[in-house]
C-alpha positions as CSV (number, residue, x, y, z in Angstrom):
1,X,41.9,21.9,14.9
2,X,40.6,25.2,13.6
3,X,36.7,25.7,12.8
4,X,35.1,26.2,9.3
5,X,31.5,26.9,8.5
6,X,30.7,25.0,5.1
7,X,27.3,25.9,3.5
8,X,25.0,24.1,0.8
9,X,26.4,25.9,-2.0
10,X,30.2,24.3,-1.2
11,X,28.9,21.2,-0.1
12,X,26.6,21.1,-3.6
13,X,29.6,22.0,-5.9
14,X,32.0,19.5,-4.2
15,X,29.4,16.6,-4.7
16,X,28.2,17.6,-8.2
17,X,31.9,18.3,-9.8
18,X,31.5,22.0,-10.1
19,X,34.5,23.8,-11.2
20,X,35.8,25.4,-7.8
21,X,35.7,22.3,-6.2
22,X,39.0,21.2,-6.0
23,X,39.9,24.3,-4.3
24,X,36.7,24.1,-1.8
25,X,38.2,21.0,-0.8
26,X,41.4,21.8,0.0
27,X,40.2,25.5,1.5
28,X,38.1,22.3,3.9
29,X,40.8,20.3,4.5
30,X,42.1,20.3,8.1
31,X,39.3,21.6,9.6
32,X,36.4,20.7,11.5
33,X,33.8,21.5,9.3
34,X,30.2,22.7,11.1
35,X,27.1,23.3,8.6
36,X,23.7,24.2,9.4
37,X,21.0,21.3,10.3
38,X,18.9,22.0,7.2
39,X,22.4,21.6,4.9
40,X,20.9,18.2,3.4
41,X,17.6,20.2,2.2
42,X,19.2,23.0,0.7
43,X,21.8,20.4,-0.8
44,X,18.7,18.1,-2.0
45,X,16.9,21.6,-3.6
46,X,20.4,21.9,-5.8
47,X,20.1,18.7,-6.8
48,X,16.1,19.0,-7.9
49,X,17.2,22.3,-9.6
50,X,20.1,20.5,-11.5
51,X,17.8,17.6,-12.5
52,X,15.5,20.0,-14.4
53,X,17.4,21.6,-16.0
54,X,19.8,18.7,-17.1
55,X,17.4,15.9,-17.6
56,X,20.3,13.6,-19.1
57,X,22.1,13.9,-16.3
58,X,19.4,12.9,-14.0
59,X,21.2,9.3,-12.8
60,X,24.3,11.2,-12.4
61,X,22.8,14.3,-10.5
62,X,21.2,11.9,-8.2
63,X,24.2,9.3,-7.3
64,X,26.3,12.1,-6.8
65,X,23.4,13.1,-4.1
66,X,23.7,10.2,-2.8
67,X,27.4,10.9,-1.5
68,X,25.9,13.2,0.7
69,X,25.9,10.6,3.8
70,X,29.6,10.2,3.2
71,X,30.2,13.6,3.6
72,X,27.9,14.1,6.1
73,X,31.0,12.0,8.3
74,X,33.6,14.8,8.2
75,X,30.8,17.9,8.6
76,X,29.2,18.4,11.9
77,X,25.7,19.6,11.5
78,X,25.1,22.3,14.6
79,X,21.4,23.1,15.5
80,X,23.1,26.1,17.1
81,X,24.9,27.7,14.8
82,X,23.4,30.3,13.6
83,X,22.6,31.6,17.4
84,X,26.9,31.6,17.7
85,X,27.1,33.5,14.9
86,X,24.3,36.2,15.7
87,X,26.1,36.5,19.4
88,X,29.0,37.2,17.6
89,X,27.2,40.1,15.8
């Protein structure tokens, strides 16, 4: 199965219903999906950013968060991946 890199700002716009993320899903689908370890941080730093500046979406914003675990099933986090890439370079 071919290899995609997903980062936090795909993961963060399939999760909180952004507009392009139909078409981030099915770019995703059929792929093994690796993302960096710190994805959930930079996913949970969307989320804070969201909250502030929708406050009435707060409950939303943060149950959507919460889907992240799911996900977190069909993306393989890889501690080396950014050492791949830079021997790549």
């Amino acid at each position: 199965m071919p290899v995609k890199v997903i980062d936090a700002s795909a993961v963060a716009a399939i999760l909180f219903g952004e507009p392009d993320a139909d078409e981030l899903v099915n770019r995703a689908q059929g792929h093994v999906l690796l993302a960096p370890m710190r994805l959930p941080v930079e996913v949970a730093s969307v989320c804070v950013k969201k909250c502030r500046r929708h406050p009435l979406l707060h409950d939303r914003l943060l149950a959507a968060f919460g889907l992240l675990g799911r996900m977190r099933e069909a993306v393989q986090a890889s501690p080396r991946l950014l050492c791949v890439f830079a021997s790549q370079r």
